[in-house]
C-alpha positions in Angstrom: -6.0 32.9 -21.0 -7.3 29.3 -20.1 -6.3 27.0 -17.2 -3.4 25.7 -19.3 -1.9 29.1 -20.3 -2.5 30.2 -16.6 -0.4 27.3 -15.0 2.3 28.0 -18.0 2.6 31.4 -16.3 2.5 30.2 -12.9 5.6 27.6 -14.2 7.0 30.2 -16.0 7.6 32.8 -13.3 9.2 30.4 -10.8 12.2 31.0 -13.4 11.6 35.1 -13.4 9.5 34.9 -17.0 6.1 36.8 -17.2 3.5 35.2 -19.8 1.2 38.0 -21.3 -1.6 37.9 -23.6 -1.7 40.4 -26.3 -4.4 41.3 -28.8 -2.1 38.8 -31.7 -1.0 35.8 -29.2 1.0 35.9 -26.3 4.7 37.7 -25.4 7.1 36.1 -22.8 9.0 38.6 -20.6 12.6 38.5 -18.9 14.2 41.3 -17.1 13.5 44.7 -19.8 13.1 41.8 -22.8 10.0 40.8 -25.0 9.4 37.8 -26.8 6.1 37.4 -29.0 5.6 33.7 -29.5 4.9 32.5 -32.8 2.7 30.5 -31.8 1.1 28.8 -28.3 2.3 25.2 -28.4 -0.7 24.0 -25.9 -3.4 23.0 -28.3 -4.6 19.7 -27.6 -3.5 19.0 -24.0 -5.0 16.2 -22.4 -5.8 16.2 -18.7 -3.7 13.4 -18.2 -0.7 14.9 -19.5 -1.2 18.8 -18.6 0.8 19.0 -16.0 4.2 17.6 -18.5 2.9 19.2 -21.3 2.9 23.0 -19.3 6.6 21.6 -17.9 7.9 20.8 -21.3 6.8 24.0 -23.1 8.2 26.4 -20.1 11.4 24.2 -20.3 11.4 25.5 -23.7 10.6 28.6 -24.1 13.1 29.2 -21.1 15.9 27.7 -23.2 15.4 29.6 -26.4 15.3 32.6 -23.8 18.2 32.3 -21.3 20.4 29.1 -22.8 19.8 29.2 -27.3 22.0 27.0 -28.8 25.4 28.4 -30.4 26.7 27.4 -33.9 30.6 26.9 -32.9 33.0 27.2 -35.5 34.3 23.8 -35.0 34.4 20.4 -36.8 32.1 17.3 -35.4 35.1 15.4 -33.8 35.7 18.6 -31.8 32.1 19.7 -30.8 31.1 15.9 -29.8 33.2 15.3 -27.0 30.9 16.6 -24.6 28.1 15.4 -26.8 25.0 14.0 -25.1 21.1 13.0 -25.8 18.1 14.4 -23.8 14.7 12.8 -24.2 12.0 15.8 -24.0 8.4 16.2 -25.2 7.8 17.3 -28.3 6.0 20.7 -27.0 9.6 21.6 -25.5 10.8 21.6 -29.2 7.4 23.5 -30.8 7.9 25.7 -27.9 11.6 26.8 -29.1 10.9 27.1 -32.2 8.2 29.3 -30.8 10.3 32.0 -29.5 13.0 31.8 -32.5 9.5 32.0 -35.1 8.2 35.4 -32.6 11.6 37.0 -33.4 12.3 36.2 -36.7 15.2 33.8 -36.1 16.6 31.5 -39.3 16.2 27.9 -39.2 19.6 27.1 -38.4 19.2 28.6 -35.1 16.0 26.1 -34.5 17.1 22.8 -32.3 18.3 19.7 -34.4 15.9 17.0 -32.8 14.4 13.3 -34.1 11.7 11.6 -33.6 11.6 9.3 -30.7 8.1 8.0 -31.0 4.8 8.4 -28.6 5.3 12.1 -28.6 8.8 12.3 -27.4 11.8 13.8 -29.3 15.7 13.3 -29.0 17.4 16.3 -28.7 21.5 16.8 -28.6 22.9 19.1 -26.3 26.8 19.8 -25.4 26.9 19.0 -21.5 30.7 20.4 -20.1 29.4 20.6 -16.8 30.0 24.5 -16.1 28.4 25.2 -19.4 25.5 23.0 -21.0 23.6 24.1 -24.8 21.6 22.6 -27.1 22.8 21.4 -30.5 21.2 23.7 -33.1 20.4 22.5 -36.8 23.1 25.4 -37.8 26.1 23.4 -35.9 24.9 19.9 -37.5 25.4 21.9 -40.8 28.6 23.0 -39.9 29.8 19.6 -38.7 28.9 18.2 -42.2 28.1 14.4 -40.9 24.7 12.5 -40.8 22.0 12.7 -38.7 22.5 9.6 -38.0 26.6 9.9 -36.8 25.4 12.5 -34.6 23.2 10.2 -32.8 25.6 7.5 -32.5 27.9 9.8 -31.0 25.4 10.7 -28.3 24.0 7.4 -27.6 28.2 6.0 -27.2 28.6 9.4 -24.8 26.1 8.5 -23.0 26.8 4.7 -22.9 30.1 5.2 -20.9 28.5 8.1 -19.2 28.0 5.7 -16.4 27.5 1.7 -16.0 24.3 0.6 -15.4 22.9 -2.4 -13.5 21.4 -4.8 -16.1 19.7 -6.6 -13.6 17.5 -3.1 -12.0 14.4 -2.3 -13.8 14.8 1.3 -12.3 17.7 4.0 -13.5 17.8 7.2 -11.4 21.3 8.0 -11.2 20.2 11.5 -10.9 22.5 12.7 -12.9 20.1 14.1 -15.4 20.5 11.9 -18.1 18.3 9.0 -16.5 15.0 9.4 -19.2 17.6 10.1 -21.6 18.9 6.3 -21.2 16.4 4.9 -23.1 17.8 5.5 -26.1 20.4 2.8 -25.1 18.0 0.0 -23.7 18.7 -1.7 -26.1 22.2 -2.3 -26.0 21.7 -2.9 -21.7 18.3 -4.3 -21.4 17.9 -6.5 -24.5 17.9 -9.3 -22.4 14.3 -7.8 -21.1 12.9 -8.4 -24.7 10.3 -10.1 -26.5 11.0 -10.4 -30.4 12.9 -7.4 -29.9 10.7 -5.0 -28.3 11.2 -4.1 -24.3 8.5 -2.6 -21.8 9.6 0.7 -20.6 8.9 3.8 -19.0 9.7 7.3 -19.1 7.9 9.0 -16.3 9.8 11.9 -15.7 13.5 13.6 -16.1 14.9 11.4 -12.8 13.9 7.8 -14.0 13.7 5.1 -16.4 12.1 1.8 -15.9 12.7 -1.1 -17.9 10.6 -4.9 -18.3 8.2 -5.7 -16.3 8.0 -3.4 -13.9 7.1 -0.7 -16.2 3.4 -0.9 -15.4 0.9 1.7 -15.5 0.5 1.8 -11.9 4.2 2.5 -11.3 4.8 4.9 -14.3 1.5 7.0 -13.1 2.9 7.4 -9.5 6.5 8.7 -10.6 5.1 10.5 -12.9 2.3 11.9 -10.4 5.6 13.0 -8.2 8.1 14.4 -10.3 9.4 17.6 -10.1 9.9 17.1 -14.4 7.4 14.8 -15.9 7.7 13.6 -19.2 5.6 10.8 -20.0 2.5 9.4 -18.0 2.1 5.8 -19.7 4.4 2.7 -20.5 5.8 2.0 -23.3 7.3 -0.3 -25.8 11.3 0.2 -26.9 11.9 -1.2 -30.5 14.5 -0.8 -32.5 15.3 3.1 -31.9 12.1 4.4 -30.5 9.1 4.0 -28.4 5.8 3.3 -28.7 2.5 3.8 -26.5 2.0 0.2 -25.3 -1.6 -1.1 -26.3 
């Protein structure tokens, strides 16, 4: 194993998972369970990022472990009240679909996810407080509605989630859902844009900042300190997704 698949280990025991390298790639254990991966979704890590990368990919693989989403046999105006968006890396997705590919899951049990731009993904998960799971692409079939009603759906969830202060460049409601709120700068911040494009950041799980004061300096230090970082530069919102600012 290399640094990076060592500090995926170290991450992922803190949750009671074992990493082991096998002669044909690598298994994940919990409690008397094994889980080949079907592949190691670390290639390419940059030093700047490893630290979120290694969080993002145990944050997956933990998920399609202990929390995999649940086709309900229920219509879409049912399952989306409690519908909600999460921004995560895309190596928490690859690393998912990781697990499902090692034991020979079907597609519909792999997460239903879009592309949010700069590496990052929206994913749909139902959040009832007691009980929280992911949206799977089996439930979108089974809701029969577009990709894109399912993301208007979230994004109005999490719109009246709670109110936000148009005039604070920094969410952190801590409620979970605060890198999540950038898919809805633009119906809170537009007033922050330029020819409709708005600086943000998305440091880490606990905070989104928005206009000018999502500079490198400030995105690196949150980022630096979070207990879940996502993403270590600032970027540009437009339209429904990000950018890496130039």
């Amino acid at each position: 194993m290399n640094v990076h698949t060592d500090s995926l280990g170290t991450v992922l025991s803190k949750v009671r998972l074992g990493l082991e390298a096998t002669a044909s790639g690598f298994v994940v254990t919990y409690e008397n369970e094994r889980h080949p991966l079907g592949s190691m979704p670390l290639v390419g890590v940059s030093d700047e990022a490893a630290r979120g990368d290694v969080m993002a990919v145990a944050a997956g693989i933990e998920a399609a472990i202990k929390y995999p989403g649940r086709t309900a046999d229920e219509d879409f105006a049912t399952g989306a009240t409690t519908l909600l968006p999460k921004i995560e890396h895309r190596r928490f997705v690859e690393a998912y679909a990781a697990v499902l590919t090692g034991r020979g899951a079907p597609e519909s049990e792999q997460l239903l996810y879009r592309d949010f731009g700069a590496d990052l993904v929206v994913v749909y998960v139902r959040d009832e407080g007691w009980k929280f799971s992911h949206i799977t692409r089996g439930q979108f079939e089974r809701w029969d509605v577009s990709p894109g009603t399912v993301d208007a759906g979230a994004r109005s969830h999490l719109y009246h989630r709670a109110e936000l202060d148009w005039n604070d460049p920094l969410v952190a409601l801590g409620d979970g859902y605060d890198a999540a709120r950038a898919v809805i700068v633009g119906d809170v911040f537009y007033h922050l844009g330029q020819d409709g494009a708005v600086a943000v950041g998305i440091p880490d799980r606990d905070h989104l900042v928005v206009g000018p004061a999502a500079d490198a300096s400030a995105i690196g230090e949150l980022h630096a300190a979070a207990r879940y970082p996502i993403c270590p530069y600032p970027l540009v919102f437009r339209g429904d997704r990000v950018e890496r600012r130039a």
